[in-house]
C-alpha positions in Angstrom: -14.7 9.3 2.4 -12.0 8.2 4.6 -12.6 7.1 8.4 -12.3 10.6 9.8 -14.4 11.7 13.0 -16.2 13.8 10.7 -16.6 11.4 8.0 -17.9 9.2 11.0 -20.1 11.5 12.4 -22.0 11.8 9.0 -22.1 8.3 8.6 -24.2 8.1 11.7 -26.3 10.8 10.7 -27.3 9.0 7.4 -28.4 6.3 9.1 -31.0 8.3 11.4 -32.1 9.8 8.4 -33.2 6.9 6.1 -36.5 7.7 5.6 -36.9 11.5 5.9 -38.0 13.7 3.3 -35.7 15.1 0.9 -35.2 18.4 -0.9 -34.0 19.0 -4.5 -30.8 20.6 -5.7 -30.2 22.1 -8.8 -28.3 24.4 -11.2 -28.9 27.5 -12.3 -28.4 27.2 -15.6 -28.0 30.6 -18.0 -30.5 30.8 -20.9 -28.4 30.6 -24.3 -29.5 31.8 -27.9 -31.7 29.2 -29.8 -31.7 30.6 -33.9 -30.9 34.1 -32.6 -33.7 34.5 -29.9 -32.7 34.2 -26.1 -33.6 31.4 -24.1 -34.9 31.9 -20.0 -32.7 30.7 -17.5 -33.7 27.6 -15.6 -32.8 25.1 -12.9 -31.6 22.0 -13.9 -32.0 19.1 -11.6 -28.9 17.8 -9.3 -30.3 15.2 -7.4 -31.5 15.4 -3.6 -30.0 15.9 -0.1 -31.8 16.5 3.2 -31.7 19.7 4.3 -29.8 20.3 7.8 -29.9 23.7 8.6 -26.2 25.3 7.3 -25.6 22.0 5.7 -27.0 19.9 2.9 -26.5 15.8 3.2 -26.8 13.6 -0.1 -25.6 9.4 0.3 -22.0 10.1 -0.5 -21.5 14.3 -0.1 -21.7 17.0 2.4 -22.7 20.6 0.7 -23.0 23.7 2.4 -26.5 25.1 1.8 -27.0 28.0 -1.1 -30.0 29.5 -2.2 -33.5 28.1 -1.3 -35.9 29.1 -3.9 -39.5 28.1 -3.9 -40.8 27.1 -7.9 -44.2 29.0 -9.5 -44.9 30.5 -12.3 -43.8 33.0 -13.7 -46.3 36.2 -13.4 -45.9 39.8 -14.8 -45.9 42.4 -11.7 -44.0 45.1 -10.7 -41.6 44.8 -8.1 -40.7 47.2 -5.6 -37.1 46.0 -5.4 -34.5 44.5 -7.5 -34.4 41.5 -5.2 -38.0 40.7 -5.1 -37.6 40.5 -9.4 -34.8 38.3 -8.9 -36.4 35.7 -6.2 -38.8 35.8 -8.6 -37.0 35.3 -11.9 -35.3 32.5 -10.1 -38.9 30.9 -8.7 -39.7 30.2 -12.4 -36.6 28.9 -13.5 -37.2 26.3 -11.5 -40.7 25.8 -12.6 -38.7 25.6 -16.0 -36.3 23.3 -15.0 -39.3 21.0 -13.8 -39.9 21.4 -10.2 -43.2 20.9 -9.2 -44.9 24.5 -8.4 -44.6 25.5 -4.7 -41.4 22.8 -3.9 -38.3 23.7 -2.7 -34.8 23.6 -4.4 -31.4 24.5 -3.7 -28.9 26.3 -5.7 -25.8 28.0 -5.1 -25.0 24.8 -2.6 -20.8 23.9 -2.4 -19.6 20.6 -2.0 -18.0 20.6 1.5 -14.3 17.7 0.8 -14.3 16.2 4.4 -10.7 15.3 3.9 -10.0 19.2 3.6 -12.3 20.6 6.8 -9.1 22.5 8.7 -9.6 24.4 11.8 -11.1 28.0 9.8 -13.0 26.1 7.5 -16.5 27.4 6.5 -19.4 26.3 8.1 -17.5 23.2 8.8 -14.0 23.0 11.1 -12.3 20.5 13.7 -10.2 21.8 16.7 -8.4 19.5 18.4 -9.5 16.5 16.7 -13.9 17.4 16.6 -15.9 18.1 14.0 -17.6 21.8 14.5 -19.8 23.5 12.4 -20.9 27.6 12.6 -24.6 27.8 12.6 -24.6 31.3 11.3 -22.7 34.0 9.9 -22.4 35.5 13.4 -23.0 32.2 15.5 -20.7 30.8 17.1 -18.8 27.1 16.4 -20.8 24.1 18.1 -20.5 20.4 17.8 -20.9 19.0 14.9 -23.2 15.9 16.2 -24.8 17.9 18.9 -26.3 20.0 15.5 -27.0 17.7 13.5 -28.7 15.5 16.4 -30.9 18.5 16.7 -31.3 19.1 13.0 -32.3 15.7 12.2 -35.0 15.7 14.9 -36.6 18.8 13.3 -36.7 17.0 9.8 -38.1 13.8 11.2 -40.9 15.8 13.6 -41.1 19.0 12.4 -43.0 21.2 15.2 -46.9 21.4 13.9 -47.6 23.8 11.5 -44.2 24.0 10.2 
Protein backbone atom coordinates (compact mmCIF):
# COMPACT_ATOMS: atom_id res chain seq x y z
CA UNK A 1 0.00 0.00 0.00
CA UNK A 2 1.46 3.33 -0.49
CA UNK A 3 1.65 6.07 2.28
CA UNK A 4 -1.76 7.49 1.65
CA UNK A 5 -3.88 9.01 4.68
CA UNK A 6 -6.01 6.13 4.11
CA UNK A 7 -3.43 3.65 3.85
CA UNK A 8 -2.23 5.34 7.13
CA UNK A 9 -5.28 5.30 8.80
CA UNK A 10 -5.59 1.42 8.34
CA UNK A 11 -2.23 1.01 9.39
CA UNK A 12 -3.17 2.35 12.75
CA UNK A 13 -6.19 0.41 12.98
CA UNK A 14 -4.19 -2.88 12.55
CA UNK A 15 -2.23 -2.20 15.24
CA UNK A 16 -5.29 -1.77 17.78
CA UNK A 17 -6.50 -4.79 16.48
CA UNK A 18 -3.70 -7.32 17.11
CA UNK A 19 -5.34 -9.62 19.11
CA UNK A 20 -9.04 -9.46 18.34
CA UNK A 21 -11.01 -12.16 17.09
CA UNK A 22 -11.25 -12.91 13.56
CA UNK A 23 -13.96 -13.95 11.15
CA UNK A 24 -13.60 -16.21 8.04
CA UNK A 25 -13.94 -15.49 4.42
CA UNK A 26 -14.70 -17.60 1.78
CA UNK A 27 -15.97 -18.44 -1.81
CA UNK A 28 -18.78 -19.64 -2.95
CA UNK A 29 -17.83 -22.14 -4.95
CA UNK A 30 -20.60 -23.78 -7.69
CA UNK A 31 -20.99 -27.56 -7.36
CA UNK A 32 -19.69 -29.22 -10.78
CA UNK A 33 -20.52 -32.74 -12.32
CA UNK A 34 -18.43 -35.63 -10.68
CA UNK A 35 -19.03 -38.98 -13.38
CA UNK A 36 -22.30 -37.35 -14.46
CA UNK A 37 -23.91 -36.66 -10.99
CA UNK A 38 -23.98 -32.96 -9.56
CA UNK A 39 -21.96 -31.91 -6.92
CA UNK A 40 -23.41 -29.26 -3.86
CA UNK A 41 -22.15 -25.96 -3.80
CA UNK A 42 -19.79 -25.07 -1.00
CA UNK A 43 -17.56 -22.34 0.58
CA UNK A 44 -14.18 -22.64 0.11
CA UNK A 45 -11.92 -21.05 2.62
CA UNK A 46 -10.21 -17.40 1.90
CA UNK A 47 -8.49 -16.72 4.88
CA UNK A 48 -9.62 -14.17 7.79
CA UNK A 49 -10.19 -10.44 8.35
CA UNK A 50 -11.89 -8.70 11.27
CA UNK A 51 -15.04 -7.68 10.73
CA UNK A 52 -15.60 -3.75 10.99
CA UNK A 53 -19.03 -2.97 10.34
CA UNK A 54 -19.26 -1.95 6.30
CA UNK A 55 -15.68 -3.02 6.05
CA UNK A 56 -13.59 -6.20 6.28
CA UNK A 57 -9.63 -5.77 7.45
CA UNK A 58 -7.09 -8.71 6.63
CA UNK A 59 -2.94 -7.83 7.33
CA UNK A 60 -2.42 -6.48 3.80
CA UNK A 61 -6.32 -5.70 2.28
CA UNK A 62 -9.31 -3.70 2.86
CA UNK A 63 -12.71 -5.56 1.52
CA UNK A 64 -15.96 -4.27 1.71
CA UNK A 65 -18.19 -6.66 3.62
CA UNK A 66 -20.59 -9.28 1.44
CA UNK A 67 -22.69 -11.77 2.70
CA UNK A 68 -22.56 -13.07 6.37
CA UNK A 69 -23.73 -16.59 6.52
CA UNK A 70 -23.83 -18.65 9.63
CA UNK A 71 -22.59 -22.66 8.81
CA UNK A 72 -25.11 -25.89 9.98
CA UNK A 73 -26.29 -28.52 8.51
CA UNK A 74 -28.07 -28.97 6.07
CA UNK A 75 -31.88 -30.06 7.13
CA UNK A 76 -34.95 -30.85 4.85
CA UNK A 77 -37.91 -28.28 5.61
CA UNK A 78 -40.04 -26.34 3.84
CA UNK A 79 -39.56 -22.79 3.52
CA UNK A 80 -41.98 -20.18 3.34
CA UNK A 81 -39.83 -18.05 1.02
CA UNK A 82 -37.34 -18.32 -1.59
CA UNK A 83 -34.78 -16.41 0.56
CA UNK A 84 -35.12 -18.40 3.66
CA UNK A 85 -34.13 -21.73 1.11
CA UNK A 86 -31.27 -19.87 -0.06
CA UNK A 87 -29.75 -18.51 3.44
CA UNK A 88 -30.15 -21.94 4.00
CA UNK A 89 -28.55 -23.63 0.96
CA UNK A 90 -25.76 -21.28 1.61
CA UNK A 91 -25.57 -22.20 5.66
CA UNK A 92 -24.54 -25.69 4.54
CA UNK A 93 -22.20 -24.91 1.94
CA UNK A 94 -20.27 -23.70 4.37
CA UNK A 95 -20.62 -26.56 6.57
CA UNK A 96 -19.22 -28.22 3.29
CA UNK A 97 -16.59 -26.11 2.73
CA UNK A 98 -15.50 -26.88 6.48
CA UNK A 99 -16.63 -24.27 8.77
CA UNK A 100 -17.28 -25.23 12.01
CA UNK A 101 -21.30 -25.48 12.62
CA UNK A 102 -22.72 -22.21 14.00
CA UNK A 103 -19.36 -19.78 12.84
CA UNK A 104 -19.52 -17.01 10.79
CA UNK A 105 -18.14 -16.49 7.22
CA UNK A 106 -18.18 -13.97 4.65
CA UNK A 107 -18.79 -14.20 1.07
CA UNK A 108 -19.60 -11.95 -1.61
CA UNK A 109 -16.80 -9.52 0.17
CA UNK A 110 -14.71 -6.94 -2.66
CA UNK A 111 -11.29 -6.05 -2.33
CA UNK A 112 -11.49 -2.29 -1.67
CA UNK A 113 -7.57 -0.90 -3.95
CA UNK A 114 -6.74 2.08 -1.59
CA UNK A 115 -4.74 3.65 -4.33
CA UNK A 116 -8.20 3.97 -6.28
CA UNK A 117 -10.73 5.37 -3.27
CA UNK A 118 -11.86 8.70 -5.29
CA UNK A 119 -14.36 11.09 -3.96
CA UNK A 120 -17.80 8.68 -5.03
CA UNK A 121 -16.24 5.62 -4.18
CA UNK A 122 -18.23 2.87 -2.43
CA UNK A 123 -18.38 2.56 1.11
CA UNK A 124 -14.92 4.09 0.96
CA UNK A 125 -14.13 8.00 -0.38
CA UNK A 126 -11.71 10.99 0.48
CA UNK A 127 -12.82 14.71 0.05
CA UNK A 128 -10.46 17.01 0.35
CA UNK A 129 -7.70 14.91 1.23
CA UNK A 130 -9.73 12.46 4.37
CA UNK A 131 -10.60 9.17 4.21
CA UNK A 132 -14.58 8.70 4.60
CA UNK A 133 -16.49 5.79 4.66
CA UNK A 134 -20.75 5.48 4.21
CA UNK A 135 -21.97 3.38 7.00
CA UNK A 136 -25.07 2.38 5.18
CA UNK A 137 -26.84 2.37 2.04
CA UNK A 138 -28.80 5.50 3.20
CA UNK A 139 -26.16 6.81 5.86
CA UNK A 140 -24.47 9.42 5.44
CA UNK A 141 -20.27 9.73 4.82
CA UNK A 142 -18.36 9.95 8.29
CA UNK A 143 -14.65 9.81 9.08
CA UNK A 144 -12.98 7.15 8.36
CA UNK A 145 -10.98 6.80 11.79
CA UNK A 146 -13.76 8.24 13.83
CA UNK A 147 -15.60 4.61 12.54
CA UNK A 148 -13.26 2.52 12.70
CA UNK A 149 -12.18 3.95 16.32
CA UNK A 150 -15.71 3.04 17.21
CA UNK A 151 -15.80 -0.25 15.35
CA UNK A 152 -12.69 -1.57 16.81
CA UNK A 153 -13.92 -0.89 20.32
CA UNK A 154 -17.11 -2.98 19.68
CA UNK A 155 -14.87 -5.94 18.47
CA UNK A 156 -12.42 -5.77 21.38
CA UNK A 157 -15.56 -5.24 24.14
CA UNK A 158 -18.40 -6.32 22.66
CA UNK A 159 -21.49 -4.93 24.87
CA UNK A 160 -22.59 -8.21 27.10
CA UNK A 161 -24.67 -10.56 25.64
CA UNK A 162 -23.66 -9.64 22.20
Amino acid sequence: MSDSPLSAVLDEARARLSGAPRERLGELQEGRRLLGIPRSARIAPRGTAWHLGVLLLTDDALLATGDIVRSRAEVRRGFAAESQRRRAELAAAAARGGVPEGETVHIEWRTIDPDAVGESSTPVAIRGGEPLVRWSAAGGLMPLDRYLAERVELLRHPPERA
